[in-house]
C-alpha positions as CSV (number, residue, x, y, z in Angstrom):
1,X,-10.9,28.2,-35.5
2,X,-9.1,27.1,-32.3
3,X,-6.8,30.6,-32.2
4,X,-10.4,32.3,-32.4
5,X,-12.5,29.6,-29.8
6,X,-12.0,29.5,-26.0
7,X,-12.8,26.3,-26.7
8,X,-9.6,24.3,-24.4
9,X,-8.5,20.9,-26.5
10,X,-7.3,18.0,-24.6
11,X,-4.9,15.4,-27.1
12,X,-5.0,12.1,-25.0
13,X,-1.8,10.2,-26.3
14,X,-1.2,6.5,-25.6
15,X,1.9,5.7,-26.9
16,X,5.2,6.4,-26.7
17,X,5.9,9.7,-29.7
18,X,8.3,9.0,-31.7
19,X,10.2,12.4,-32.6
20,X,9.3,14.3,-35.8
21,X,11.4,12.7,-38.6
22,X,14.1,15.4,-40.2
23,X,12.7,17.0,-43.3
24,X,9.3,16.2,-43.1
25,X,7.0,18.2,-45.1
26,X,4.0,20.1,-44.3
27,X,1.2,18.9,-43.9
28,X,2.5,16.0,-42.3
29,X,4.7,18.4,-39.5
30,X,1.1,18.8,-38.2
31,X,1.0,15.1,-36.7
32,X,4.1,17.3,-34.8
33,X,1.9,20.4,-34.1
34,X,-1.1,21.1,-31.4
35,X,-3.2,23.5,-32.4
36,X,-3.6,27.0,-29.8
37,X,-5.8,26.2,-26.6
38,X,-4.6,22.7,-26.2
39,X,-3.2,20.5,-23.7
40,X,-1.2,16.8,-24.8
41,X,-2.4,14.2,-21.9
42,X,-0.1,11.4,-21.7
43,X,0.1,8.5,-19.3
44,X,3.2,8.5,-16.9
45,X,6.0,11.5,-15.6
46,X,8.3,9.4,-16.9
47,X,8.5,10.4,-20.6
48,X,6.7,13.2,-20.1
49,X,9.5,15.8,-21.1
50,X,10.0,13.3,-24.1
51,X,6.0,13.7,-25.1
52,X,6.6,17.4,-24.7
53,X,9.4,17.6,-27.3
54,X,7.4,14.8,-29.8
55,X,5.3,18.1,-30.3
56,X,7.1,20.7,-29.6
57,X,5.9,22.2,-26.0
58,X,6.8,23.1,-23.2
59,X,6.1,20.5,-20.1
60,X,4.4,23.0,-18.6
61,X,1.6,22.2,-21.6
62,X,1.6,18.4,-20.8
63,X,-1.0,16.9,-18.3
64,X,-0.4,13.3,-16.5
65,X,-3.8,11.7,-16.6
66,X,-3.3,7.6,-15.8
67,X,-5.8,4.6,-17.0
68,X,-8.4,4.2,-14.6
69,X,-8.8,0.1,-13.5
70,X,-12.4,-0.2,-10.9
71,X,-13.3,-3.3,-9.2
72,X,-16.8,-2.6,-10.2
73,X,-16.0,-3.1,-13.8
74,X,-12.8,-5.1,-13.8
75,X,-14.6,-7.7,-11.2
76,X,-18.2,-7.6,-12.9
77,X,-19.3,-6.9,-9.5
78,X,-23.1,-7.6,-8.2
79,X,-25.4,-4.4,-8.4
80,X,-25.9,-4.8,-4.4
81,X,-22.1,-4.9,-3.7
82,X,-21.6,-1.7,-6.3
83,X,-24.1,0.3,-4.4
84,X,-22.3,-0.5,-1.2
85,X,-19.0,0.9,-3.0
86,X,-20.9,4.0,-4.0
87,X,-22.9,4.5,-0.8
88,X,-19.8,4.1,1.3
89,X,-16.4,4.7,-0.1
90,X,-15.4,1.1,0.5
91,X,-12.6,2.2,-2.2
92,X,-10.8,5.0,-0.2
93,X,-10.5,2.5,3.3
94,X,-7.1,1.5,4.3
95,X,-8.5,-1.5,6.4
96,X,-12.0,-3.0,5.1
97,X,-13.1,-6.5,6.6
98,X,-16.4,-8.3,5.5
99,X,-17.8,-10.5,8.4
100,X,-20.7,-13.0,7.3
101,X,-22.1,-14.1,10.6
102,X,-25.5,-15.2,12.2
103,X,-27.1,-12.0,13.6
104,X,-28.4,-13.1,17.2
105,X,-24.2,-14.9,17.8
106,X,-22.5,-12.3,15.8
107,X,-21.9,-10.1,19.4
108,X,-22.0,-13.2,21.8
109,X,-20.2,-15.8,19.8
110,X,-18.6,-14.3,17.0
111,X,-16.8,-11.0,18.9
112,X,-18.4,-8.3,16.6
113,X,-17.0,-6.2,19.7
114,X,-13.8,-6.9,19.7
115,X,-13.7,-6.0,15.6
116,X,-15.2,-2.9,16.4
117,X,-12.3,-2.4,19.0
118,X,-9.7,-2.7,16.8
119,X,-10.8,-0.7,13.9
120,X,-11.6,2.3,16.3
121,X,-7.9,1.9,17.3
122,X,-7.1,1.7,13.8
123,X,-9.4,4.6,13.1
124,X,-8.0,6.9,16.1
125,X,-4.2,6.2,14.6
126,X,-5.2,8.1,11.7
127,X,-6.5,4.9,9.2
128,X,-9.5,4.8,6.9
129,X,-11.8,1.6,8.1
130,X,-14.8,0.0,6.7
131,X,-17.0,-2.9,8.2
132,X,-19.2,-4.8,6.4
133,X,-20.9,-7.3,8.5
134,X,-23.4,-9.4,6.0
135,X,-25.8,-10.8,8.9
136,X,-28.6,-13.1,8.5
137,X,-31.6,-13.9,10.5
138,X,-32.3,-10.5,11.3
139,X,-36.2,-10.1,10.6
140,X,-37.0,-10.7,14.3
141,X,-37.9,-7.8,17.3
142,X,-35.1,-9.5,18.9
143,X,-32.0,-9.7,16.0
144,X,-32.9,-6.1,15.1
145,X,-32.5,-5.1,19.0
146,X,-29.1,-7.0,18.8
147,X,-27.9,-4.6,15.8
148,X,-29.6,-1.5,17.5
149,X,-27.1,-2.1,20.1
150,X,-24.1,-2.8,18.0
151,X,-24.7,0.2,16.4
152,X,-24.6,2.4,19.5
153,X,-21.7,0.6,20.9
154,X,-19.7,1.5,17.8
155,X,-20.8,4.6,18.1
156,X,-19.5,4.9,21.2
157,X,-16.6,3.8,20.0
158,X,-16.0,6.3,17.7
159,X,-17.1,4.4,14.2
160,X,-20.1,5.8,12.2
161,X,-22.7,4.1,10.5
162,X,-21.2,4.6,7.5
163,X,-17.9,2.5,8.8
164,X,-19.8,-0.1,9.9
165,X,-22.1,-1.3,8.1
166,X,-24.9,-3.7,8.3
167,X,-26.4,-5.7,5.0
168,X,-29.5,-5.9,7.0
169,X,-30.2,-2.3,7.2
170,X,-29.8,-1.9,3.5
171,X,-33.7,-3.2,2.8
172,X,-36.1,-5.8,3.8
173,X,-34.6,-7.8,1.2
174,X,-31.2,-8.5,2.5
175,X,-32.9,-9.4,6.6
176,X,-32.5,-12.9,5.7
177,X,-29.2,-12.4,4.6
178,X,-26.7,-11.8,0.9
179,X,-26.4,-14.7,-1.7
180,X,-22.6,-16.2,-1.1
181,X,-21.5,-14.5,-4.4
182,X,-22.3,-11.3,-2.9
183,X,-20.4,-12.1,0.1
184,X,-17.5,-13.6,-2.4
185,X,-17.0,-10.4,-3.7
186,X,-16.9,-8.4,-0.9
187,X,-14.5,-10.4,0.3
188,X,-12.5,-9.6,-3.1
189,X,-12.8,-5.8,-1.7
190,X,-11.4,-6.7,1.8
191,X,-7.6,-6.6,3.0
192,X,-8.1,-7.6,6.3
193,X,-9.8,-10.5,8.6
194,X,-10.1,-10.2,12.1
195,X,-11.0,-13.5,13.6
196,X,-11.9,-13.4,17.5
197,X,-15.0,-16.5,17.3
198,X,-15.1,-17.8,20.8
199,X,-15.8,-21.4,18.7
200,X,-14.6,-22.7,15.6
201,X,-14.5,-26.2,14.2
202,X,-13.2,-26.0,10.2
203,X,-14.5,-22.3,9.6
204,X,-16.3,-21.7,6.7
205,X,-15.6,-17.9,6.5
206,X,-11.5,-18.2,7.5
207,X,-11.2,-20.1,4.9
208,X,-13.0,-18.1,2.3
209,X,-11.1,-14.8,4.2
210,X,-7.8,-17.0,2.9
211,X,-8.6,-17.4,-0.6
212,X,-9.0,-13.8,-0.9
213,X,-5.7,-12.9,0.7
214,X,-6.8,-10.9,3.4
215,X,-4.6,-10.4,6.3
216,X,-5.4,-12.9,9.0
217,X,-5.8,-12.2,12.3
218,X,-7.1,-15.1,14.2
219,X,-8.0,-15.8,17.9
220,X,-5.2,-17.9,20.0
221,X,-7.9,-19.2,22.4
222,X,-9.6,-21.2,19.9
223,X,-7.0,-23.5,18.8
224,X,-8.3,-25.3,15.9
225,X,-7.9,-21.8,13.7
226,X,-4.2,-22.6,13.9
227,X,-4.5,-25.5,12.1
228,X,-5.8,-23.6,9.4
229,X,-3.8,-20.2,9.7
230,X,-0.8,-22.0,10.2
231,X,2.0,-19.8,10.2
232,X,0.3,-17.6,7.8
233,X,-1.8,-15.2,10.5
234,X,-1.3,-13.6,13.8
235,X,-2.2,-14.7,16.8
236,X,-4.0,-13.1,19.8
237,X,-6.0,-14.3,22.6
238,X,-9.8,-13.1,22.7
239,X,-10.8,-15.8,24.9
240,X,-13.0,-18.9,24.2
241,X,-15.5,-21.1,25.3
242,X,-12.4,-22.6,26.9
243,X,-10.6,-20.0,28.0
244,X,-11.2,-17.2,30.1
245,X,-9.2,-13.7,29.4
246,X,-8.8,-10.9,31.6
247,X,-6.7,-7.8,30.1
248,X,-4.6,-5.5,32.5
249,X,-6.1,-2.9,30.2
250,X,-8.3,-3.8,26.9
251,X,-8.3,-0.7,25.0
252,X,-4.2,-0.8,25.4
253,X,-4.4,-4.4,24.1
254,X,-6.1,-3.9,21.5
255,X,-4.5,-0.8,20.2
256,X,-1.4,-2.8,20.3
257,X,-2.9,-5.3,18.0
258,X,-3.9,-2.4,15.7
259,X,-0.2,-1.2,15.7
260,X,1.2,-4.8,14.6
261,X,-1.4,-4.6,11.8
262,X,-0.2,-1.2,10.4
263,X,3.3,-2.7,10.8
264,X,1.9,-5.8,8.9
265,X,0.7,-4.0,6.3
266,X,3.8,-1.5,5.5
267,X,6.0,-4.7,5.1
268,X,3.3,-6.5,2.7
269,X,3.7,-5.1,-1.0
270,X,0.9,-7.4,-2.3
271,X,-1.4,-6.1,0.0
272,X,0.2,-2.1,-0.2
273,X,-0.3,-2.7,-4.3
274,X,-3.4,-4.1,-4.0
275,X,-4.5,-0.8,-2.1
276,X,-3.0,1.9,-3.7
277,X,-5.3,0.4,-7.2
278,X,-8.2,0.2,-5.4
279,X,-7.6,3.9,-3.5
280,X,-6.1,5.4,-6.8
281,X,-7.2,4.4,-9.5
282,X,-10.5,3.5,-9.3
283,X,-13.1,5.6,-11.7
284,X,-13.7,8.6,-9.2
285,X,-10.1,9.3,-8.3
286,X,-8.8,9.4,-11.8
287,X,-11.6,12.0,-12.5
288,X,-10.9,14.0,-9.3
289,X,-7.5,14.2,-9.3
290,X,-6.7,14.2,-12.6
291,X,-9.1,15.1,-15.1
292,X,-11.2,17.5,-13.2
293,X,-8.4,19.7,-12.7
294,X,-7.8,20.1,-16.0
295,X,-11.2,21.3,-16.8
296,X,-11.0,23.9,-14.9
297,X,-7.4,25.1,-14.9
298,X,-6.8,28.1,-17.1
């Protein structure tokens, strides 16, 4: 039937073949045999030329297809935080940072800005960068003004709405602002925490940002965050509500800072590994990359 069919045949094989024993009999040499139109799919290049001989082919008839492991299933994530994975690629970015902030401080107090800064400069050296800011109390004329002009300065900036991205604006639901577990798990997606508050006591949202290993990278001025970050962050000056700073030239300064973060993260291999799964392997690229291909090959 398959020498007649055009039917292709794709044999997934998990394990490691053993090789076909000497003297074996038919029909048991067809464990040994593929039948025409087929492909063997194994997991890793490794012992690929070793699955090739196992049943007698050629490598050129062997396919590489790894396992698939998605934070949406592996993490049980929220139906909210999976429709912001879908909606915006969080997966693919090489720099994603969740900020939970009050709407109408999130620009004055919290330095939205300045985040937006350094992800364009991140962005302009070539990275992948998602923003999710998760801000509450924004159901008033003013608060929505606020984001209106966040939005446009980003913009500006060079970031699309779909790099930074607003809970708010996602339904009248979420004005008020994401439960905590939401916010819990996007921090599980993020890799990086820029910090630049103006005012910080014992921060709520550092230390949440520490627990899920992002890189830290916390404001100088405001000096209680080093009692917290210790020697574990970096350390720039944004200015407080006690000190004043005036750069020779901002957008230099702060493409500096996203330099020392690139640098960060090639020295890292926690936060590399923890990357290339979430990039790689996730449901969407195993399928494009690997599996789509061979349905189409001829």
């Amino acid at each position: 039937f398959a020498a007649e069919s055009k039917i292709k045949w794709f044999h997934w094989v998990h394990s490691f073949p053993n090789q076909q024993p000497a003297g074996l009999l038919h029909p048991h040499t067809l464990r040994y045999t593929l039948p025409e139109n087929s492909k063997l799919v194994y997991l890793n290049n490794v012992h690929m030329l070793h699955a090739a001989e196992a049943y007698h082919l050629f490598p050129k008839d062997v396919r590489i297809v790894y396992n698939s492991i998605d934070p949406r299933l592996f993490w049980n994530l929220d139906p909210f935080v999976v429709s912001l994975i879908d909606k915006y690629d969080l997966l693919s970015a090489d720099f994603m940072q969740v900020y939970p902030v009050s709407t109408p401080r999130m620009v004055a107090g919290k330095g939205l800005y300045v985040i937006i800064d350094i992800l364009a400069a991140l962005k302009r050296m070539g990275k992948k960068v998602r923003l999710v800011v998760c801000n509450a109390h924004a159901n008033d004329k003013r608060e929505k003004q606020v984001i209106a002009e966040a939005v446009s300065y980003a913009s500006q900036k060079g970031l699309s709405q779909l790099e930074v991205i607003y809970t708010s604006l996602e339904g009248v639901n979420y004005e008020l602002g994401v439960s905590r577990s939401i916010v819990s798990q996007l921090f599980r997606l993020s890799n990086l925490f820029i910090f630049p508050s103006s005012s910080e006591n014992c921060s709520l949202i550092l230390l949440e940002a520490m627990l899920s290993k992002c890189l830290l990278v916390l404001n100088e001025s405001v000096a209680p965050m080093r009692e917290f970050g210790k020697e574990n962050a970096l350390y720039f000056k944004f200015g407080s509500i006690h000190e004043n700073v005036n750069y020779s030239n901002k957008d230099t300064y702060y493409g500096d800072i996203a330099k020392i973060i690139v640098s960060e993260f090639s020295q890292n291999k926690a936060l590399k590994a923890n990357n290339d799964i979430k990039q790689h392997y996730n449901f969407e690229m195993i399928f494009r990359q690997m599996i789509e291909p061979l349905i189409y090959e001829s």
